[in-house]
N, C-alpha and C positions, 0 to 999 in steps of 0.2 A: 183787703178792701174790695167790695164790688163794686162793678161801674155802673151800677144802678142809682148807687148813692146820687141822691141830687144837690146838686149843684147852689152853693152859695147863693141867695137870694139878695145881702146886702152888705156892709163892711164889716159889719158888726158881726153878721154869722160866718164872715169869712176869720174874723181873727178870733174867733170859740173855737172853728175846725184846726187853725195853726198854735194853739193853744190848748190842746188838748191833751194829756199825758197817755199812751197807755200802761198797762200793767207793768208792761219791761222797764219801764222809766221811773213807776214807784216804786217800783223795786229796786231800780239801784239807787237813788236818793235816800232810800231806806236805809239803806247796806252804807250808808256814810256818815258821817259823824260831822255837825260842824254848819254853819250858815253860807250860804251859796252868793258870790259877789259876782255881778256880770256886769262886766265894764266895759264901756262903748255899747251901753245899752239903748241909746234913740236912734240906732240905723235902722235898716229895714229888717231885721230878722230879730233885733234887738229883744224889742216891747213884748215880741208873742213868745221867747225864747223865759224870759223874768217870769212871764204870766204861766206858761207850763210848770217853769220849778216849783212857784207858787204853792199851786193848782198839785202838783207829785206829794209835797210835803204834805200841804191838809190833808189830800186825802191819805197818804200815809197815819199819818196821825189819828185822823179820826178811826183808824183800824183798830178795834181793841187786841185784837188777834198778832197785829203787827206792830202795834207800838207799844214799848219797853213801858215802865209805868215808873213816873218821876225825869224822865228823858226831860230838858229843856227845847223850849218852843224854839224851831229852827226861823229863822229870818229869809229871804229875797232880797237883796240888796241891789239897788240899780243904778249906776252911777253914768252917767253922760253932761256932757255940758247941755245937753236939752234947751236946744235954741228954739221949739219949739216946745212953747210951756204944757198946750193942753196931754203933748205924749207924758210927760211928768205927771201931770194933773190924774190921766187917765190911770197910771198903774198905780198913784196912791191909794184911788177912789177902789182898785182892785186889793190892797192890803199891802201891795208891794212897797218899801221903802227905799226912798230917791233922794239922791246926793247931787247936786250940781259939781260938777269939777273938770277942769281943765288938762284929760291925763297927760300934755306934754309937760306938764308944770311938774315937777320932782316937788315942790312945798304942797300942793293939792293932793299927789297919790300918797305923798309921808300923812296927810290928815286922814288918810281914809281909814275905815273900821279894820280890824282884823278878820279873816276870813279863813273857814279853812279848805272850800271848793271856791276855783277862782274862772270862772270864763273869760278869756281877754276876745274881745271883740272888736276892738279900738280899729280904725285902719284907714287910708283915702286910699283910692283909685282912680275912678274919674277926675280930672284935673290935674293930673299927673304933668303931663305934655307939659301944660302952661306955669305950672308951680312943681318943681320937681324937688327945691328944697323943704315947700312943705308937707309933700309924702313921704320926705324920709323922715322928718320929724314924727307925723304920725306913724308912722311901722316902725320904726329903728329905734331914736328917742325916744319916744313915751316908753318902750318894751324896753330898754334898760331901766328905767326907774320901777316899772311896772314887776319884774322879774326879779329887781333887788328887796323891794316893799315887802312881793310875798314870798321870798322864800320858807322855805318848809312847808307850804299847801300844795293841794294837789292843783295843777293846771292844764285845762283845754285850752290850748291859745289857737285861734280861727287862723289860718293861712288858707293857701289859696291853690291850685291846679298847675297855676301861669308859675310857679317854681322850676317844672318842669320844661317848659319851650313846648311844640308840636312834636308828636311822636309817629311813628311807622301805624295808621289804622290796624293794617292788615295783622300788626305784634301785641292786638289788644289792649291796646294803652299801656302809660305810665303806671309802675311800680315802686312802689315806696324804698329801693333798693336803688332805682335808676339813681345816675348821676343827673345835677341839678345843670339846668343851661336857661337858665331866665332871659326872655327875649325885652330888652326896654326897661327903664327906670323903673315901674313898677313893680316887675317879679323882683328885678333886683333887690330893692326894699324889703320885699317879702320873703327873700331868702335872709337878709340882713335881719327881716325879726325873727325867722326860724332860730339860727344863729345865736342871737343874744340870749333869749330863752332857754335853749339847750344846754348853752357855757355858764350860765348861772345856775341850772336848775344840776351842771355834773358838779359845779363846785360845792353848792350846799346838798347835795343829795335829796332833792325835790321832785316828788314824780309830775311826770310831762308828756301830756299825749300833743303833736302840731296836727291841728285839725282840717287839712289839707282839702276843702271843698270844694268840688267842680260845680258850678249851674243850678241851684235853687233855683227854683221857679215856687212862686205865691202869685197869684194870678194875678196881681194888680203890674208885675213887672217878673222877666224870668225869660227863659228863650223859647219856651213854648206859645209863651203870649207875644214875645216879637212876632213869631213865625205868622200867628193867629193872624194880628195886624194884618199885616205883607197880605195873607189869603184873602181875606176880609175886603180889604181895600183893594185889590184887582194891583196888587203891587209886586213887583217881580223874586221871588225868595230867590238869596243868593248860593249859588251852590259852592263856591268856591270852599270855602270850610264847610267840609262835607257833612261831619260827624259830630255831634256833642252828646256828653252824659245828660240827665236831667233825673232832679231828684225833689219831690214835693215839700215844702219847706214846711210844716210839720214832721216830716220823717227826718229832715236834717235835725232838727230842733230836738227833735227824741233824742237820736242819735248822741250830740252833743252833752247832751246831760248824762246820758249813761259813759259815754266816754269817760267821764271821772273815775270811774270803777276802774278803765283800762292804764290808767296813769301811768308810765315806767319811769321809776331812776335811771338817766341816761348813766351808763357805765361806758362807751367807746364801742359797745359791741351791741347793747338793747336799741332795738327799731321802736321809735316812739312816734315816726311818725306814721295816719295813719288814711290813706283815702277815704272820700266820703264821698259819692253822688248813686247813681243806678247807671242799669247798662249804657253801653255806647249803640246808640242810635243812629239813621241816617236823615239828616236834616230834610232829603225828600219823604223816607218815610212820615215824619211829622209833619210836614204839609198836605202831603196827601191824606194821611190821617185826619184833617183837621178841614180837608176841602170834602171828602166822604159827610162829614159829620154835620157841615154847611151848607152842602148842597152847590160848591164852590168850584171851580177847577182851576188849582195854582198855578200861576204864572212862575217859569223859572229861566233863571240865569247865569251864568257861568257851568266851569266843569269842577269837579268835585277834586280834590285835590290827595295824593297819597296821604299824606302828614295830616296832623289834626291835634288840639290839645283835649286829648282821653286819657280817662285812667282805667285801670286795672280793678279790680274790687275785689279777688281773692281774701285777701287781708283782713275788709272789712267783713264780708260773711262769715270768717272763722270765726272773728275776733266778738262782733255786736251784728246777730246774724238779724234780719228784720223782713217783715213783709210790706213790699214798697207798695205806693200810690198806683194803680196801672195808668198806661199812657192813654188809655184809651179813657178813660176818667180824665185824666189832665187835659187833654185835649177834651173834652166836650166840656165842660168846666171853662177852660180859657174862653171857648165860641160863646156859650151863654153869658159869659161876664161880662165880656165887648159888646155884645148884641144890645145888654141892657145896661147899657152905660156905667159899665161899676169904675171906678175910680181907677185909674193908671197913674202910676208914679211917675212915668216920663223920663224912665230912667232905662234905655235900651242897654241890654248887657254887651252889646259888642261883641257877637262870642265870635262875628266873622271875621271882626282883627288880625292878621295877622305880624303885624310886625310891631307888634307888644306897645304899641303908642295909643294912651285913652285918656 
């Protein structure tokens, strides 16, 4: 991508760019067999992750060159409790098909369709602190039922970085080989759905990639646009977590879907899980980045600390090699979407946390 690309002008053309497929992504949706179920589909990466698969099939389809002739028409399935009706409304109005359902309920995930590509998306985080029995329900709970339901599909089930605790900067992050040290109710959780999914998917021999994602950023909400904020408003960026990955949430989203291709049957010895973000960064470099781009000069605070939660990305180049978003597009992009009041989620990532409580 060049950074010349211009920058989203409003909500609508921001979720066409995180819903966009390219070629790699039709291609492997092509290379699979079988309707594609993503569940816990009204979060925030949910809607534009349904709307790419979509969007991969047709245009596969409409390939004559690529598509088999008598193949039956693949389906999008999207299923969330969709407490907000118009996200339902919106992706039927797009062809996508939406299931209300309650994935802690075992009689809800037993109703649901069969599927043979499965996205688990399900999960809480924020509210953890204050409700810590109903993060385990959502990570732990629902993913046994969830895990039981579909055995024998392939599954990308979404986890998280915070599996890992803070790591050595200087050791280039976490590798999907480290040992796991979850700091807080949260990671815990998220190694407990790790876990569940793995031991179901060795007993039925189910391939499973854990889609272990550091730091999406979509400009409405992501650590770039925290940062942005902080510049923006003459407000002090903290340096104490010095370091974070950040990866544009169309490329996660790509990612994700081709991931199904990478599926492994866990055997005791196959690595199924797998990183997902872009390089590790210096959270002053992206302010300053972002104060250059502004015309800004950041304010900062504290010292930057050895430790940091980074991963590694060797794995993912080999594995789903890709050309990411540059930072220097994500940052001018976050500055013009603040500047002209594009919509925030108001959902800060915390990534300056450190003692695993959100």
């Amino acid at each position: 991508m060049s950074s010349r690309l211009t920058a989203p002008s409003s909500e609508a053309a921001l979720e066409e760019r995180l819903a966009t497929p390219d070629d790699a992504t039709i291609a492997a949706l092509e290379a699979l067999d079988g309707d594609v179920l993503v569940l816990g589909a009204g979060g925030k990466m949910g809607p534009t992750l349904a709307r790419m698969a979509h969007r991969a099939l047709t245009q596969a389809a409409g390939d004559a060159s690529r598509h088999p002739s008598g193949r039956a028409k693949r389906r999008v399935i999207a299923v969330s409790r969709f407490s907000d009706a118009h996200a339902a409304a919106a992706l039927e109005a797009d062809g996508i098909a939406t299931i209300r359902a309650d994935l802690s309920d075992p009689r809800a995930v037993a109703a649901l369709p069969d599927a043979a590509n499965i996205i688990w998306m399900a999960g809480q985080k924020f509210g953890t602190t204050g409700d810590p029995v109903g993060t385990w329900t959502h990570n732990v709970v629902a993913s046994v039922h969830a895990a039981e339901r579909f055995a024998g599909a392939r599954i990308v089930c979404f986890s998280t970085g915070n599996v890992y605790g803070p790591s050595p900067v200087a050791a280039g992050g976490s590798r999907e080989t480290d040992a796991l040290r979850p700091d807080g109710e949260y990671a815990a959780s998220c190694v407990g759905r790790e876990r569940v999914f793995e031991s179901v998917a060795r007993r039925t021999q189910s391939p499973l990639l854990l889609y272990r994602l550091f730091y999406a950023c979509d400009l409405r909400y992501g650590v770039v646009t925290d940062i942005a904020l902080a510049v923006l408003q003459g407000k002090p960026v903290s340096l104490t977590t010095g370091w974070a990955n950040v990866i544009w949430q169309a490329d996660a989203n790509r990612l994700a879907l081709r991931a199904l291709t990478v599926a492994t049957i866990p055997d005791g010895t196959a690595q199924v899980a797998l990183n997902v973000t872009g390089a590790v960064v210096a959270v002053r470099e992206i302010a300053e980045r972002i104060g250059r781009i502004a015309g800004v000069t950041p304010v900062f605070a504290g010292d930057a600390h050895e430790m940091a939660l980074v991963a590694n990305t060797d794995r993912l180049a080999a594995q789903l090699p890709y050309t990411a978003m540059p930072l220097d597009t994500l940052c001018e992009w976050a500055v013009t979407w603040i500047r002209q009041n594009g919509r925030l989620l108001n959902k800060p990532t915390k990534f300056e946390v450190r003692d695993g409580r959100f």
